[in-house]
ZAMAR-610210 format. One record per residue: residue number from 0; x, y, z of N, C-alpha, C in turn; residue in three letters. Coordinates in steps of 0.02 Angstrom, whole numbers. Layout:
# residues N
NUM	X	Y	Z	X	Y	Z	X	Y	Z	ALA
...
This chain:
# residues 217
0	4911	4436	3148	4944	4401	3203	4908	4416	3269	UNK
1	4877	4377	3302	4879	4360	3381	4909	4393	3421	UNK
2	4891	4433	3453	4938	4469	3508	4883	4446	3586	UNK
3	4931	4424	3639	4928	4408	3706	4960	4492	3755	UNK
4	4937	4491	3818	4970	4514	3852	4982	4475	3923	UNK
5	5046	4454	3926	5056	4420	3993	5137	4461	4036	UNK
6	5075	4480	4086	5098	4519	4160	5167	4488	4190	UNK
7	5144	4440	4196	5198	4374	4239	5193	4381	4309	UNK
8	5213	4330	4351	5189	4310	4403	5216	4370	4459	UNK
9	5290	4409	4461	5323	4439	4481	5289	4512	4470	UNK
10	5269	4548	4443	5213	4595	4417	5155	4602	4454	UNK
11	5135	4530	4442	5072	4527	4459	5062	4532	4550	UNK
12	5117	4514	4584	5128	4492	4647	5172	4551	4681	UNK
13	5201	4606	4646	5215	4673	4644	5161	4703	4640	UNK
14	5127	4739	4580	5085	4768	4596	5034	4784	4550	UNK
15	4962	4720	4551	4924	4722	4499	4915	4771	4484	UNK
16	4879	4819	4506	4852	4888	4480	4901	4898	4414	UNK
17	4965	4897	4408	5000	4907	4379	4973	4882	4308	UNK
18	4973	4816	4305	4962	4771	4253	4925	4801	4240	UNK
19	4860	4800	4263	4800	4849	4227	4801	4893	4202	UNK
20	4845	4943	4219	4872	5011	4181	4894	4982	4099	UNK
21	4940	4948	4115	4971	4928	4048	4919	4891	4008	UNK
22	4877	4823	4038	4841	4806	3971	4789	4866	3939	UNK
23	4768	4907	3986	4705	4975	3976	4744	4995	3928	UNK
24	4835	5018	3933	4855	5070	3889	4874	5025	3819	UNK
25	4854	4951	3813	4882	4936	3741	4832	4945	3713	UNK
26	4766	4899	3755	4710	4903	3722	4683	4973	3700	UNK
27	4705	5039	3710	4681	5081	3690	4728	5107	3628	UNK
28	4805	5085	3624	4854	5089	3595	4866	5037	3530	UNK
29	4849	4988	3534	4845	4940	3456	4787	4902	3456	UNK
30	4774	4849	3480	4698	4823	3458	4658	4780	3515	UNK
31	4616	4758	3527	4601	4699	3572	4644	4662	3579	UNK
32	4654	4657	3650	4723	4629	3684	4712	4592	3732	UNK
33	4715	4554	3727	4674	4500	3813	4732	4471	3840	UNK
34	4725	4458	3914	4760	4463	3965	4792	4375	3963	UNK
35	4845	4373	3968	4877	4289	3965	4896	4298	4046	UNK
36	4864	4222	4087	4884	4221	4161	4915	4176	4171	UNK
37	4915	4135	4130	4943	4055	4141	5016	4084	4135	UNK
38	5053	4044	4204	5141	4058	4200	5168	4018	4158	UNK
39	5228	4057	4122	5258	4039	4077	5287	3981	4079	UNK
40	5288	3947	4146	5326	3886	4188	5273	3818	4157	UNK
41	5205	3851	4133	5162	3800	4133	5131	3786	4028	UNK
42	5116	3737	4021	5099	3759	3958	5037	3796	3938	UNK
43	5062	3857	3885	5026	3922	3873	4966	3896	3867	UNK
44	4946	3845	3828	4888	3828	3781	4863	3886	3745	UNK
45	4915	3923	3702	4919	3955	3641	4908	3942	3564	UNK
46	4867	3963	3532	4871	3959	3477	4928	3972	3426	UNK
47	4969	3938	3378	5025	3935	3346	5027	3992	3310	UNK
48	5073	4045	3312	5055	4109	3269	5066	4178	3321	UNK
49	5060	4137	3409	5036	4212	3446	5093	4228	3446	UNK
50	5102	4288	3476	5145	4322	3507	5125	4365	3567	UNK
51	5149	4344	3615	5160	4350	3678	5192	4436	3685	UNK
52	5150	4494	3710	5190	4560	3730	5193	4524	3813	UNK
53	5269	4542	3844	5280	4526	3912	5319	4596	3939	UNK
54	5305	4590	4010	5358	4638	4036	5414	4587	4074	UNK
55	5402	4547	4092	5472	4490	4107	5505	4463	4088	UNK
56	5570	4475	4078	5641	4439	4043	5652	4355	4058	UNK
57	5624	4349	4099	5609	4277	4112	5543	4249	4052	UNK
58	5489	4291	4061	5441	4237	4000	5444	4255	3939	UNK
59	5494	4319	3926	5512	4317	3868	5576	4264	3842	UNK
60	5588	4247	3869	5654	4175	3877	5606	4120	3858	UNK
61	5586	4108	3902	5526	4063	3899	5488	4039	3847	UNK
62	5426	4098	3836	5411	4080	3769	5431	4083	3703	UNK
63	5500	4110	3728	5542	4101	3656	5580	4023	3644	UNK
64	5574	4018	3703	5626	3937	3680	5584	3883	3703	UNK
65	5529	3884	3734	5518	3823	3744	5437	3820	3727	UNK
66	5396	3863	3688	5335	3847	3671	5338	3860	3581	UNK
67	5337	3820	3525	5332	3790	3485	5296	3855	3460	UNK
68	5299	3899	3383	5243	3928	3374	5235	3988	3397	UNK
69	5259	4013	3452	5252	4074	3514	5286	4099	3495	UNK
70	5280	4185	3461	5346	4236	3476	5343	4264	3519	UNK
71	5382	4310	3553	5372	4370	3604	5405	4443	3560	UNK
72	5376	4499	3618	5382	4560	3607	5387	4590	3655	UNK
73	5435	4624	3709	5436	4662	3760	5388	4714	3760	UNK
74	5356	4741	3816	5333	4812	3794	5374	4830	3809	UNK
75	5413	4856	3812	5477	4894	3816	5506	4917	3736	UNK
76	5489	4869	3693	5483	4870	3628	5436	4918	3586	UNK
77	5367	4908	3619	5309	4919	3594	5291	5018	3626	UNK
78	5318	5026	3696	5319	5099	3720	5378	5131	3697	UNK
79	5426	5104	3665	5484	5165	3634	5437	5175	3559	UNK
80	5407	5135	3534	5378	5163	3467	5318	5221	3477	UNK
81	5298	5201	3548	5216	5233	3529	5233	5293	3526	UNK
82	5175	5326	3496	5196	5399	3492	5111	5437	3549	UNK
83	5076	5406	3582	5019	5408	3624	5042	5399	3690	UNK
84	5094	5365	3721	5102	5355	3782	5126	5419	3801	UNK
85	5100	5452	3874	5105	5495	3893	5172	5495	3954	UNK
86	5248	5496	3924	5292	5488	3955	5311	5554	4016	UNK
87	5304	5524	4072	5317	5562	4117	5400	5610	4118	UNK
88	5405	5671	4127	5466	5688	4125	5525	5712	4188	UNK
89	5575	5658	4198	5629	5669	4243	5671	5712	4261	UNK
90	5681	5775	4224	5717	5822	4224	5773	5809	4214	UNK
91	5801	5750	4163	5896	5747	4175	5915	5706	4235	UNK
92	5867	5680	4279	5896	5659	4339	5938	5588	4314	UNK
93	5994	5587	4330	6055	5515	4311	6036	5470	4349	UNK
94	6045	5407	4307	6014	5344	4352	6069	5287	4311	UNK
95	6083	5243	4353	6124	5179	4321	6067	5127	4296	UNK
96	6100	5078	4255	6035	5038	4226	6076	4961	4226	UNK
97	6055	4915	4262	6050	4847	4268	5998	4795	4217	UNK
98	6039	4779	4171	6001	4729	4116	5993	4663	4162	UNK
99	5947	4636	4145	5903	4566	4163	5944	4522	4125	UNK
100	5973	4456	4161	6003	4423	4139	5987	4382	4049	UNK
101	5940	4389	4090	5883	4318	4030	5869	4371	3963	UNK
102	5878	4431	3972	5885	4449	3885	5968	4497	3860	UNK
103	6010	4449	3885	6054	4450	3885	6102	4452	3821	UNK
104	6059	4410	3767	6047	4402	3681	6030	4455	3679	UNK
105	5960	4497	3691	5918	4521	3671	5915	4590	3665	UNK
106	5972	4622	3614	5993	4683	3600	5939	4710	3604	UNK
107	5877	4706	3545	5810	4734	3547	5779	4790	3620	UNK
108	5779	4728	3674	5740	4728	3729	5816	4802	3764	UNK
109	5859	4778	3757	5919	4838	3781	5896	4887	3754	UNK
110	5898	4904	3683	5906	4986	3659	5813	5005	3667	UNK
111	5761	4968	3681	5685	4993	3707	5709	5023	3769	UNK
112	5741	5001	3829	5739	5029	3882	5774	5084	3868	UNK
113	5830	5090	3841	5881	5147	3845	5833	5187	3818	UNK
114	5794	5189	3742	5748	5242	3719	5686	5245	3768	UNK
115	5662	5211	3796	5596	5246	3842	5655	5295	3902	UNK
116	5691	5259	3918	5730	5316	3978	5764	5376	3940	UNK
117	5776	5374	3877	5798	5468	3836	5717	5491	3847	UNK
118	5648	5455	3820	5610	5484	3820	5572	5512	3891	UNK
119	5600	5482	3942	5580	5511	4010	5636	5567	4028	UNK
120	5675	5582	3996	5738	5641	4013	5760	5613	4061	UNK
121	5782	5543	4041	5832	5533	4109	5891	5491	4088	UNK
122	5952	5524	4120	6025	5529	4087	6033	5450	4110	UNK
123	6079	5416	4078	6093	5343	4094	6178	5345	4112	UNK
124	6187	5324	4165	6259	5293	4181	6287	5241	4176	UNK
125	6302	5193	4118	6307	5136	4114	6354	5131	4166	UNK
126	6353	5058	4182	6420	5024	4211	6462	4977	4161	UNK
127	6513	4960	4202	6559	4936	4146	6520	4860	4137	UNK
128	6495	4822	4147	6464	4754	4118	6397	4760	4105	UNK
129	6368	4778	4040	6326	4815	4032	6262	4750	3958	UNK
130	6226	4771	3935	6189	4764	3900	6214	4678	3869	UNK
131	6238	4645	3826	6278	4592	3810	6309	4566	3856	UNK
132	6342	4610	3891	6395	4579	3945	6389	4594	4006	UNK
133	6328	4599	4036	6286	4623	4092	6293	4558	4134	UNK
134	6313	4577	4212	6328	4512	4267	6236	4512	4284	UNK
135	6245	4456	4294	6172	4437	4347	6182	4474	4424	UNK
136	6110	4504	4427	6106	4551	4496	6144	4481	4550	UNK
137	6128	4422	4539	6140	4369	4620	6089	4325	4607	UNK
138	6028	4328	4590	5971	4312	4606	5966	4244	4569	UNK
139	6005	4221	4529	6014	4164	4481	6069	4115	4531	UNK
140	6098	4127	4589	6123	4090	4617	6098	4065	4669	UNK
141	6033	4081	4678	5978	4081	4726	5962	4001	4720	UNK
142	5968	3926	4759	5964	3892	4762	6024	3833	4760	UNK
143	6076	3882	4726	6129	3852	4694	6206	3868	4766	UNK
144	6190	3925	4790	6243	3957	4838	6197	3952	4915	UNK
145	6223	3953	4944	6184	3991	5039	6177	4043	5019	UNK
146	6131	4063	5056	6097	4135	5062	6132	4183	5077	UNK
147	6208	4183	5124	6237	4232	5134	6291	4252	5086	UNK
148	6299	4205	5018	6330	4199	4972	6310	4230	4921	UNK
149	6235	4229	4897	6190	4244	4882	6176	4335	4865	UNK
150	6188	4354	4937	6198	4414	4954	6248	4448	4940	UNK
151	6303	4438	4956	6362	4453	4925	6370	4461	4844	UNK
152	6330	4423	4820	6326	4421	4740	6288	4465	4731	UNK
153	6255	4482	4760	6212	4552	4750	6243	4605	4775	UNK
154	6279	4604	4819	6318	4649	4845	6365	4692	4787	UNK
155	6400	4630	4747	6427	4643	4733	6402	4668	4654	UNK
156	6368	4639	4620	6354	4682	4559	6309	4738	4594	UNK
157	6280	4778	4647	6262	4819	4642	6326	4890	4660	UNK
158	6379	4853	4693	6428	4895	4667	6459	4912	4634	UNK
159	6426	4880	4580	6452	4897	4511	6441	4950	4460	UNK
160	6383	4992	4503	6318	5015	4474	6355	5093	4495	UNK
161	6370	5155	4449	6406	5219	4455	6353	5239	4503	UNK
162	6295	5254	4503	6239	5282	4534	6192	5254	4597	UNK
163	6180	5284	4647	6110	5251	4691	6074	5204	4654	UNK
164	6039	5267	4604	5966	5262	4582	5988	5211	4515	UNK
165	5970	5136	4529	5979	5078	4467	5897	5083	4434	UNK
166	5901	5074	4380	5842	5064	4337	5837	4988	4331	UNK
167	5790	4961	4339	5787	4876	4328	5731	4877	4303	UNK
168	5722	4817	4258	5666	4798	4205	5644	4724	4246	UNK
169	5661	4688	4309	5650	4638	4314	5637	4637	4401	UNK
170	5583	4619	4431	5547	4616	4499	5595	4588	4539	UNK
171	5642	4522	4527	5688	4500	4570	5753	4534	4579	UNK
172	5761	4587	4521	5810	4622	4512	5791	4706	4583	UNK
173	5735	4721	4579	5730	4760	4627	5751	4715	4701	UNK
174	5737	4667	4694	5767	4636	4760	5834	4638	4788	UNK
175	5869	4645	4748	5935	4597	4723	5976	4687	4755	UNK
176	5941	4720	4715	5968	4790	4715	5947	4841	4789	UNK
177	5923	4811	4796	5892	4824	4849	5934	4802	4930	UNK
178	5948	4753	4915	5993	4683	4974	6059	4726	4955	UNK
179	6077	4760	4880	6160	4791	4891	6166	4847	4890	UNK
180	6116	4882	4923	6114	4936	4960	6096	4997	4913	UNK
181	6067	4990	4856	6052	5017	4802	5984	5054	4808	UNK
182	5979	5098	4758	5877	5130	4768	5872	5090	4699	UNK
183	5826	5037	4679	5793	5007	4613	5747	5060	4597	UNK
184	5744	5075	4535	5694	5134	4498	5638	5050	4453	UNK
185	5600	5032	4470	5573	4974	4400	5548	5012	4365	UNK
186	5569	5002	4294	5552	5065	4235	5478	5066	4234	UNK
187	5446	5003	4254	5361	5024	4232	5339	5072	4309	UNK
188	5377	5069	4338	5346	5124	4413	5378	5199	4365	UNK
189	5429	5207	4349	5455	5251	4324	5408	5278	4258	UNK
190	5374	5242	4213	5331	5240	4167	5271	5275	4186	UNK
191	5237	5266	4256	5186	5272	4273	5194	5339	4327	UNK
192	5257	5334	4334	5269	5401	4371	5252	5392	4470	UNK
193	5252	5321	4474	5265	5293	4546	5322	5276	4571	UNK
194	5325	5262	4631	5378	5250	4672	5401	5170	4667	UNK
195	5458	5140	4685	5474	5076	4664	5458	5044	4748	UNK
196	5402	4996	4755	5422	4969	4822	5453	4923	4824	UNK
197	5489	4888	4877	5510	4830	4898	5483	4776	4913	UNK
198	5455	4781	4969	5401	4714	4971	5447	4671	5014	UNK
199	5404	4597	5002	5481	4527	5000	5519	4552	4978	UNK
200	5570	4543	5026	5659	4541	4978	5687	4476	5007	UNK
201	5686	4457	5078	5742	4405	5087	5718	4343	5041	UNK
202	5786	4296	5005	5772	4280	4941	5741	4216	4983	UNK
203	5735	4182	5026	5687	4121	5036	5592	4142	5055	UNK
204	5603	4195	5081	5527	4233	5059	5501	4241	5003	UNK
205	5544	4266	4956	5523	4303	4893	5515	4248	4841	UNK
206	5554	4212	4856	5563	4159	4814	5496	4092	4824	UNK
207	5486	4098	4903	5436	4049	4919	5365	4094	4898	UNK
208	5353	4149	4889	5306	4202	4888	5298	4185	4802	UNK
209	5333	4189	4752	5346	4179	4690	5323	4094	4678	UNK
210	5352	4062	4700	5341	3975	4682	5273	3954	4702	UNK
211	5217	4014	4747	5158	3985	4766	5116	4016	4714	UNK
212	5130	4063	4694	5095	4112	4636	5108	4050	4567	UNK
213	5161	4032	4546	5182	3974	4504	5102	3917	4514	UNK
214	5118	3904	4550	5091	3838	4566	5033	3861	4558	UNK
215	4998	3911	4573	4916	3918	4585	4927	3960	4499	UNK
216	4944	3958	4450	4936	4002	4399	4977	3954	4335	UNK
């Protein structure tokens, strides 16, 4: 089987260096692995058979439902198995954890994060709407509500969250968590043993910052 690695546009526009870390660590970790850039918004022009490793809950949605042929695989999947990744260690420090809407099905992609965060020694605080039944950070009402509405929806699932420190698997989700007054941990900064930045957050920036990356990719 075909294996791809695609970054996604949100990653990539966070913080390449990053990406590079990760394709360096598959390619040294399972086999020749070449880099997929084309957004998931656009057609892959994939060969029938691939499978897509992603770190975004969005193009794992994506190329699961709407490209013919295409499986996906989180790395999130692929770093709870390895037994080579050199997991940085947290000391026990407790952190709450915010699931990504869009793998919301996707028990799999849930119990990878929970096991890479036992394997970083770091305690998890669920909240009460959690993994299956996990609210959207806000960020999905983004076009649909005003902006100050918007906020509030973020407001409000980040008070939902027992802890500061939220763990998020998803770039708009550091936003989101960020706007409700939250510290976002993104597990691949946490992976790599970096700090989570912010960047864009107000959602007509971030969002216009995101839709130009789309378009040119």
């Amino acid at each position: 089987m075909k294996q791809v690695y695609a970054p996604g546009c949100a990653l990539l526009i966070y913080k390449q260096e990053l990406a590079k870390k990760v394709l360096e660590f598959l390619n040294q970790d399972l086999d020749v692995i070449n880099e997929h850039l084309i957004c998931c918004r656009h057609e892959p022009n994939l060969e029938k058979g691939t499978q897509v490793i992603n770190t975004c809950a969005g193009c794992d949605r994506r190329y699961r439902e709407l490209y013919k042929g295409i499986s996906t695989v989180s790395l999130w999947e692929i770093l709870a198995e390895s037994k080579t990744f050199p997991f940085p260690d947290y000391n026990g420090m407790k952190m709450s954890i915010h699931d990504a809407c869009p793998t919301r099905t996707e028990e799999r992609v849930h119990s990878a994060i929970r096991k890479l965060l036992e394997r970083m020694n770091i305690n998890i605080a669920e909240p009460k709407n959690t993994r299956t039944k996990a609210v959207c950070c806000g960020d999905s009402f983004y076009g649909v509500l005003p902006i100050e509405q918007v906020k509030k929806q973020m407001e409000k699932r980040s008070n939902e969250m027992p802890c500061d420190n939220v763990v998020v698997y998803c770039v708009s989700c550091i936003k989101a968590m960020f706007i409700g007054g939250k510290k976002p941990r993104y597990i691949i900064d946490l992976l790599f043993g970096e700090t989570t930045g912010i960047g864009t957050f107000e959602p007509d920036a971030w969002h216009d910052e995101l839709q130009k990356f789309i378009d040119t990719h």
